[in-house]
MIFIVEX-678853 format. One record per residue (C-alpha): residue number from 1; residue in one letter; x, y, z. Coordinates in steps of 0.02 Angstrom, whole numbers, plus 32768, in hexadecimal, padded with zeros to 4 digits. Each point is the difference from the previous one (the first is absolute). Layout:
# MIFIVEX-678853
(NUM, A, (X, Y, Z)),
...
//
This chain:
# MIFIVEX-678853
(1, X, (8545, 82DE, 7F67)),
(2, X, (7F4C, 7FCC, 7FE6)),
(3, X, (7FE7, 7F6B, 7F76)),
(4, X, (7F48, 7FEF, 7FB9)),
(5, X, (7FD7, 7F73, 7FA6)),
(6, X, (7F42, 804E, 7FE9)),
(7, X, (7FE3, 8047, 7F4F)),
(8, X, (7FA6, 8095, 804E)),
(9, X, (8053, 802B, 8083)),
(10, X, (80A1, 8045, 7FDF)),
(11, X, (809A, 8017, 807A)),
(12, X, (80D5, 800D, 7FE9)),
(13, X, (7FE9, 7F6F, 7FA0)),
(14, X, (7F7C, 7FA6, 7FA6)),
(15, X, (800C, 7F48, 7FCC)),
(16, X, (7F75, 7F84, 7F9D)),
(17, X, (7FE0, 7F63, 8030)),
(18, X, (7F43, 7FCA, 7FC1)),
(19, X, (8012, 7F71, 7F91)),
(20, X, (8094, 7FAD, 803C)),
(21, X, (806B, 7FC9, 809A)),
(22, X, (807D, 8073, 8046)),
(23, X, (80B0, 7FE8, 7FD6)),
(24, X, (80B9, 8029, 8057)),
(25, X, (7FED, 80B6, 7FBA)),
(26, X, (7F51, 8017, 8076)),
(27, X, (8058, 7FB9, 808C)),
(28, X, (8092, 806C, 7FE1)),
(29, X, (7F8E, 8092, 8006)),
(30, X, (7F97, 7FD0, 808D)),
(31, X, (80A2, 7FF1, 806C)),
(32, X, (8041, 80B7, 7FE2)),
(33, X, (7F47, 804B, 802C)),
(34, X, (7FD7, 8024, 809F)),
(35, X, (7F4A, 7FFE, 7FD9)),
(36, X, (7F9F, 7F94, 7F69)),
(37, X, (7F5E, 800F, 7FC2)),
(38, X, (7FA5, 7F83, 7FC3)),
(39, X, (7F68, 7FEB, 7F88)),
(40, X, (7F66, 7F9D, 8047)),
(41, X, (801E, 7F90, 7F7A)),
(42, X, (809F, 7FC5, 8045)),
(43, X, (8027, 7F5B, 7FF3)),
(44, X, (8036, 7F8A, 8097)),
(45, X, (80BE, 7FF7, 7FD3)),
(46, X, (8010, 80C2, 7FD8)),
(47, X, (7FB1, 8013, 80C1)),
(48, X, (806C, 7F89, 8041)),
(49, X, (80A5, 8041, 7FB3)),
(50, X, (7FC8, 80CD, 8041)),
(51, X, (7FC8, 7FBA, 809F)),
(52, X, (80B2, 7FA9, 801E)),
(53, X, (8075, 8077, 7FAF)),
(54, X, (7FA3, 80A5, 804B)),
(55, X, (7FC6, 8035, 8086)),
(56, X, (7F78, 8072, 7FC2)),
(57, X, (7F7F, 7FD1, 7F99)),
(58, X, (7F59, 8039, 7FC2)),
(59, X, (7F75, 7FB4, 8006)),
(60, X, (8015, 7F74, 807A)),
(61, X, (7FBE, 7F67, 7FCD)),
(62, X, (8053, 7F9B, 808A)),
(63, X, (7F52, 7FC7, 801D)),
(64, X, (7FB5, 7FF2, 7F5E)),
(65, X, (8096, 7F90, 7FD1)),
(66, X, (7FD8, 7FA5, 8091)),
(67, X, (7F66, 7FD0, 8011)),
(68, X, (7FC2, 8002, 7F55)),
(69, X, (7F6D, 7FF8, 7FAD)),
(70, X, (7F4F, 7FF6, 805A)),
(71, X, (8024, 7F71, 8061)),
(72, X, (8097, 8059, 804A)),
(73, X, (7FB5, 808C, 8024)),
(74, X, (7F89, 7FAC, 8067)),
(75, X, (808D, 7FA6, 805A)),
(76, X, (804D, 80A9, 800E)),
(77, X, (7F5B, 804A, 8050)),
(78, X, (7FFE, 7F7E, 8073)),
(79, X, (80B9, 802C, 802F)),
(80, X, (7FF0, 80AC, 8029)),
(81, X, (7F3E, 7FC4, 8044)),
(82, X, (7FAE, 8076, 7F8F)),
(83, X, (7F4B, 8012, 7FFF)),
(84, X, (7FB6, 7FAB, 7F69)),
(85, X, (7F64, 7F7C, 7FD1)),
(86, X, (8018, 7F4B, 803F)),
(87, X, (805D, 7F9B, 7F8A)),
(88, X, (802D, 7F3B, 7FC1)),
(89, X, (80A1, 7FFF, 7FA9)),
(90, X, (7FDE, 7F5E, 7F90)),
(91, X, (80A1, 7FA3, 7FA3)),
(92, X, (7FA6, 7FF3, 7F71)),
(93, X, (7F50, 7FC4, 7F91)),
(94, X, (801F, 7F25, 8053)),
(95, X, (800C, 805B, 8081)),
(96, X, (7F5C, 8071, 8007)),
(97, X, (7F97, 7F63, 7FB8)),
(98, X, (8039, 7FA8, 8095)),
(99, X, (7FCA, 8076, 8077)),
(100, X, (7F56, 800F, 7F9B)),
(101, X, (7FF6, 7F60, 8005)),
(102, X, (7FF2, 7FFB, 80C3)),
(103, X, (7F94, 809A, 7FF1)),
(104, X, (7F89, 8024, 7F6C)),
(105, X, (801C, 80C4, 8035)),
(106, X, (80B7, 7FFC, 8004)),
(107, X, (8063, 8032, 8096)),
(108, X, (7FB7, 80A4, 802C)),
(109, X, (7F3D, 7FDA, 7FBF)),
(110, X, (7FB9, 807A, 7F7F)),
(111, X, (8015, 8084, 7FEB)),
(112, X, (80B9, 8015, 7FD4)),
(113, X, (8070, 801B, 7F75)),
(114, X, (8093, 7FA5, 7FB1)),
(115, X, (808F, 806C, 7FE2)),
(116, X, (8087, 7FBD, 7F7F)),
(117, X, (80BD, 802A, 804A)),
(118, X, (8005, 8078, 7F5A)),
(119, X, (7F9B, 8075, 7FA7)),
(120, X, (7FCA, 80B3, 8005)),
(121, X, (7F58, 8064, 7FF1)),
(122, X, (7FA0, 7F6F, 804B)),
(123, X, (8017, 7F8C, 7F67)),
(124, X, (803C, 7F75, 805D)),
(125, X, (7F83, 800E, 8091)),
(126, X, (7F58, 7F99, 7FF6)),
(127, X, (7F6E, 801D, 8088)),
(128, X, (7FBA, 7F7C, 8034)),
(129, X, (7F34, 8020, 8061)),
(130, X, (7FBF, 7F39, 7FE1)),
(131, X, (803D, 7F55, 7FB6)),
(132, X, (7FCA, 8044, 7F52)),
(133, X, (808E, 807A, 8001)),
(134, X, (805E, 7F91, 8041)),
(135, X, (8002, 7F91, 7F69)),
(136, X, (800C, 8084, 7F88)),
(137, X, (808D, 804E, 8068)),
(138, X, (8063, 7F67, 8017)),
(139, X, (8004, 7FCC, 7F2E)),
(140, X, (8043, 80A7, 7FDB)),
(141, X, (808E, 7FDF, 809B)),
(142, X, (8031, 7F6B, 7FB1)),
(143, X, (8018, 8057, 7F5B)),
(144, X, (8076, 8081, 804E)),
(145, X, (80B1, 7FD1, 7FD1)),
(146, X, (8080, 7FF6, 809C)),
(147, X, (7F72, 7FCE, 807F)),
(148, X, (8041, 7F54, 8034)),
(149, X, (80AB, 804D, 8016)),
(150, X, (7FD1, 809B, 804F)),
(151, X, (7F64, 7FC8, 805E)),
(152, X, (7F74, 8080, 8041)),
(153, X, (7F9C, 8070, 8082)),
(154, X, (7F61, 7FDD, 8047)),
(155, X, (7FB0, 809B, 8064)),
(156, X, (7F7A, 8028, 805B)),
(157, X, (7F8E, 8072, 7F8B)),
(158, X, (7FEB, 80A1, 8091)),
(159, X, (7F70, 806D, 7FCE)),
(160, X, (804E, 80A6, 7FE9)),
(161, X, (7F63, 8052, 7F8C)),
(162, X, (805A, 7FFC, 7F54)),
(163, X, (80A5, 8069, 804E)),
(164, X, (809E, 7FFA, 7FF3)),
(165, X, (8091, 807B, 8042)),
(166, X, (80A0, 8026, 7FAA)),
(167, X, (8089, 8022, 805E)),
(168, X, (8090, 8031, 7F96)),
(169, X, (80C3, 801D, 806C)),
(170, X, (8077, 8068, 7F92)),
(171, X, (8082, 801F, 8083)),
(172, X, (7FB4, 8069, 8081)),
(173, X, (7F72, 8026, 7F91)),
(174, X, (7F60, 7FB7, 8036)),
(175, X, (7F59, 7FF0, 7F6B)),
(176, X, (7F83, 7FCD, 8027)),
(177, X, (7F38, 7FE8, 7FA5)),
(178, X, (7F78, 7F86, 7FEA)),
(179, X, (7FCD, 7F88, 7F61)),
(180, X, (7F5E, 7FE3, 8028)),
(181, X, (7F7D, 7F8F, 7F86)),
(182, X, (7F71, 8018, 7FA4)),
(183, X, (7FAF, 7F73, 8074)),
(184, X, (8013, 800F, 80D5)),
(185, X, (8006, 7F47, 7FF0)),
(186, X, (8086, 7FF4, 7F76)),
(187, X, (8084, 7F9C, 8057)),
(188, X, (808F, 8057, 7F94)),
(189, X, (800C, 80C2, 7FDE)),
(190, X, (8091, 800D, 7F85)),
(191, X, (7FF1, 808B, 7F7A)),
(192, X, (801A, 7F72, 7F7E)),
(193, X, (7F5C, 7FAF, 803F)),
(194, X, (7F96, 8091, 7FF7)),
(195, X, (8035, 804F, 80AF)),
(196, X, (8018, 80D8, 7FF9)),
(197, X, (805E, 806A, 8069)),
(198, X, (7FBF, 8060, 8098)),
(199, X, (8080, 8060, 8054)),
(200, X, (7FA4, 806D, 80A6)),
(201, X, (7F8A, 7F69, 8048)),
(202, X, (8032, 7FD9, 80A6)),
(203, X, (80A1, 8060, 802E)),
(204, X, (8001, 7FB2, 80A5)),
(205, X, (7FF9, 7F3F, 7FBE)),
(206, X, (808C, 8068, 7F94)),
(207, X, (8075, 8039, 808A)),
(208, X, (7FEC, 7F55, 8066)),
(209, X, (804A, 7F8A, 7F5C)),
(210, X, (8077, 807B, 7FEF)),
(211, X, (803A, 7FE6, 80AA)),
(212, X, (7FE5, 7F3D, 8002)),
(213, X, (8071, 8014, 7F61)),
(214, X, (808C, 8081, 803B)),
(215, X, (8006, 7F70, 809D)),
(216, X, (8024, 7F73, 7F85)),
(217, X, (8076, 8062, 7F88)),
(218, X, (8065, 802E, 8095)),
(219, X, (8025, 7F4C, 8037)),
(220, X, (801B, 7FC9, 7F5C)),
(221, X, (8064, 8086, 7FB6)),
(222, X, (7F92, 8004, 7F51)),
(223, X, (7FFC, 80B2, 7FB4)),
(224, X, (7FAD, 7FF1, 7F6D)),
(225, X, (7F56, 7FA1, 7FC8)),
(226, X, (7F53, 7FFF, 7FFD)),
(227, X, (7F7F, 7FA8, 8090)),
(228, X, (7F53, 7FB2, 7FF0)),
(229, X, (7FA9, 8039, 809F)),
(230, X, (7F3A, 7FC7, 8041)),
(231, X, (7F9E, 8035, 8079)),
(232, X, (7F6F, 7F75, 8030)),
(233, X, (7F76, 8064, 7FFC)),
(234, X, (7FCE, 8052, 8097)),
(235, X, (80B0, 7FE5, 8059)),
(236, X, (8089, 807C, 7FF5)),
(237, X, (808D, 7F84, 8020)),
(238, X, (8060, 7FF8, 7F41)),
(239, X, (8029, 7F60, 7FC0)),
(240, X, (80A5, 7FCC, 7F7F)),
(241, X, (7FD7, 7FBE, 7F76)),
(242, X, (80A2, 8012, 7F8F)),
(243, X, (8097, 8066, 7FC4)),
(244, X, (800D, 801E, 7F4A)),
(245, X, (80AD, 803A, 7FDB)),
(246, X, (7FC3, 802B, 7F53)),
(247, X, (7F72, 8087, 800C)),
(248, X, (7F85, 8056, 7F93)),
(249, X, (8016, 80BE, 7FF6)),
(250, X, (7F63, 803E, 7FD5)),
(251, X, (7FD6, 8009, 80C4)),
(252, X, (80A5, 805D, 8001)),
(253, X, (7FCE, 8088, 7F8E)),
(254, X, (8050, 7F99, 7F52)),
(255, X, (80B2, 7FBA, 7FE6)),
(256, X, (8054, 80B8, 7FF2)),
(257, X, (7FBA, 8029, 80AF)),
(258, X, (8049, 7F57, 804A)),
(259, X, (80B4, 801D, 7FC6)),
(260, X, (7FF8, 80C2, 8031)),
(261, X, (7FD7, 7FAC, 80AE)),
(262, X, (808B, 7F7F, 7FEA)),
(263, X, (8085, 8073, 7FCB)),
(264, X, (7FD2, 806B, 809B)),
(265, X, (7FE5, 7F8D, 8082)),
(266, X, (80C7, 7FB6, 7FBE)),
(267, X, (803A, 80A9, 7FFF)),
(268, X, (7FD9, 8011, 80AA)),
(269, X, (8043, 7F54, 803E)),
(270, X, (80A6, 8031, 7FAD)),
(271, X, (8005, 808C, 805C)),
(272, X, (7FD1, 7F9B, 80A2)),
(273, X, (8093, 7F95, 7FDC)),
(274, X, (8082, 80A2, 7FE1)),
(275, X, (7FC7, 8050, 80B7)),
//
């Protein structure tokens, strides 16, 4: 029997769990399956309880659960000794004053950018080119709730001219294309900054993230999310930046294109598991 608790994916039986924690009828459920699919909204104890009652579950956020956050991910880069921009993991804002304190152009001199341990879309990242920024970039740190708990990133800026790759893993399935900004010296290229989609530059910068990426998803087992990749510009070596377990679609083609991906590429890791 296959248990789903994702609202659009449906399987022998389909269970809800957004909006609260799961109760003695989930984990009755999740022990007669022999496979359970989970939503990528899943929360920490609903992961836990498939992970320990089944033995087959979809996605597998062994590592996202893990290593969370930005700051894991780093640590978990550094793990696996993925390829990505030099990095300060600092404890928190004392903690960067202190270092600036030492050093007017903080730990890695300018340029860089502070990355909060949350945030999407490049809303929590600030780029920082001279002391100015700095200032500007700190106050609006300090405003941030969660910072002194959570603490923060500071990374190397990399020239990459206004690029950045999207590798998306659904399974098997590999996607891949480029935000790229309006500006080659834009230090972010989201699509909620201004960034637009290219999809045929560079296939071979294409193929080698892919393969960096297919490298790191095989040691750490994930199957499903999306990853920042640069190139510094004139090098064809690809850099991590991050994995965003929640993804935009509209590189994908729109939401009805992702789950027609999803359902297939579970479909076909069902039928891995029955052979």
């Amino acid at each position: 029997m296959i248990l789903s608790f994702h609202p659009c994916v449906v399987t022998d039986e389909n269970r809800i769990c957004a909006g609260r924690s799961p109760d003695h009828q989930d984990l009755a459920a999740i022990r007669r399956a022999d496979a359970v699919v989970l939503p990528q909204g899943c929360t920490p104890d609903l992961y836990r309880m498939a992970r320990e009652n089944c033995r087959h579950v979809f996605p597998d956020y062994d590592a996202r659960f893990a290593f969370p956050g930005k700051i894991g991910q780093i640590r978990l880069f550094r793990k696996h000794r993925a390829p990505h921009p030099q990095t300060e993991i600092i404890a928190d804002v004392p903690a960067f004053r202190s270092r600036l304190e030492q050093d007017p152009a903080g730990p890695l001199g300018f340029p860089y950018l502070i990355k909060l341990d949350w945030g999407g879309e490049g809303r929590t990242i600030f780029a920082l080119r001279s002391a100015a920024d700095l200032d500007r970039s700190l106050f609006d740190v300090l405003q941030s709730p969660g910072v002194q708990e959570s603490g923060l990133l500071v990374q190397r800026f990399v020239p990459c001219g206004g690029r950045v790759l999207r590798v998306t893993v659904i399974g098997r399935q590999r996607l891949t294309y480029w935000r790229v900004a309006d500006d080659d010296h834009q230090p972010l290229a989201g699509l909620a900054l201004g960034g637009h989609i290219q999809r045929n530059l560079d296939p071979i910068l294409q193929q080698a993230a892919t393969v960096e990426i297919d490298t790191f998803c095989a040691k750490t087992g994930i199957n499903l999310g999306g990853f920042d990749v640069i190139f510094p510009q004139n090098e064809p070596k690809p850099l991590l930046l991050e994995i965003n377990y929640f993804f935009g679609r509209e590189g994908l083609g729109g939401s009805a294109a992702f789950y027609q991906l999803l359902n297939a590429e579970i479909r076909r890791w069902i039928e891995d598991l029955r052979r």
